[in-house]
C-alpha positions in Angstrom: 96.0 101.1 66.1 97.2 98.5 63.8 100.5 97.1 63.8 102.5 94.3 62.4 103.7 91.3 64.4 105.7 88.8 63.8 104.5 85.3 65.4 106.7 82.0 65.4 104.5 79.1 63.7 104.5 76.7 65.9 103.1 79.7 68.7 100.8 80.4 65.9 98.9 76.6 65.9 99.1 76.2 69.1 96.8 79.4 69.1 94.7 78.4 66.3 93.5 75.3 68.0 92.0 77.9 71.1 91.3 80.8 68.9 89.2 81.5 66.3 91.2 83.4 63.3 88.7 86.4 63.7 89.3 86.5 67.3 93.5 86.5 67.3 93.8 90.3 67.4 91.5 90.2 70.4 93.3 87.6 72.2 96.8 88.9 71.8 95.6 92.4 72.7 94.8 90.4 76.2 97.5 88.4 77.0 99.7 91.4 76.2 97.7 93.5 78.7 97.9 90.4 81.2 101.8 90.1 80.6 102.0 93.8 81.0 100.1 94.3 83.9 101.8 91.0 85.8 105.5 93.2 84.6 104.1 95.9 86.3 103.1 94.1 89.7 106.7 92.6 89.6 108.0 96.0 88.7 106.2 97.8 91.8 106.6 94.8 94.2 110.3 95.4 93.8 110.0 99.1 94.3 108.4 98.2 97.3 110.8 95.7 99.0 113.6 98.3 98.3 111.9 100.9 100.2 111.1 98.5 103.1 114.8 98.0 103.2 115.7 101.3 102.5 113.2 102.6 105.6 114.5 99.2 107.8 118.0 100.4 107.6 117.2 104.2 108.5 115.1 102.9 111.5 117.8 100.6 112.6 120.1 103.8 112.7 117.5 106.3 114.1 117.1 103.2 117.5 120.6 102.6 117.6 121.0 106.3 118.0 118.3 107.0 120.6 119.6 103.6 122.1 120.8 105.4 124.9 118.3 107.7 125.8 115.7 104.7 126.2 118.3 102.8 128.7 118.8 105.6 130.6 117.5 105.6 134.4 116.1 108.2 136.3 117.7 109.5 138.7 116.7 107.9 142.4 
């Protein structure tokens, strides 16, 4: 797919000095996908931490609940 993008200059030398001009599409292409992919770690790393908070809170409130059952003694 082509596609037009805009690049500030002084990105562009710094580039040009590690890239040959033939090469550029290919080397955007992957630092794109690395910046994309390292988003989506991010992205699912948070997902994750809410549901461990999420599933920490319900199983505080399931042991508070059966609490009582657990310090219960039999009978002598």
């Amino acid at each position: 797919m082509r596609t037009t993008v805009y690049l500030d200059a002084e990105v562009l030398e710094l580039v040009k000095h590690h890239v040959p001009e033939r090469g550029l599409s290919r080397f955007i292409n992957r630092t794109l996908a690395e910046k994309a992919e390292a988003l989506e770690r991010k992205r699912t790393e948070m997902l994750m931490i809410e549901g461990y908070r999420a599933s920490w809170t319900e199983q505080s409130d399931v042991d508070q609940e059966w609490r009582v059952v657990e310090t219960e003694r039999w009978p002598d």
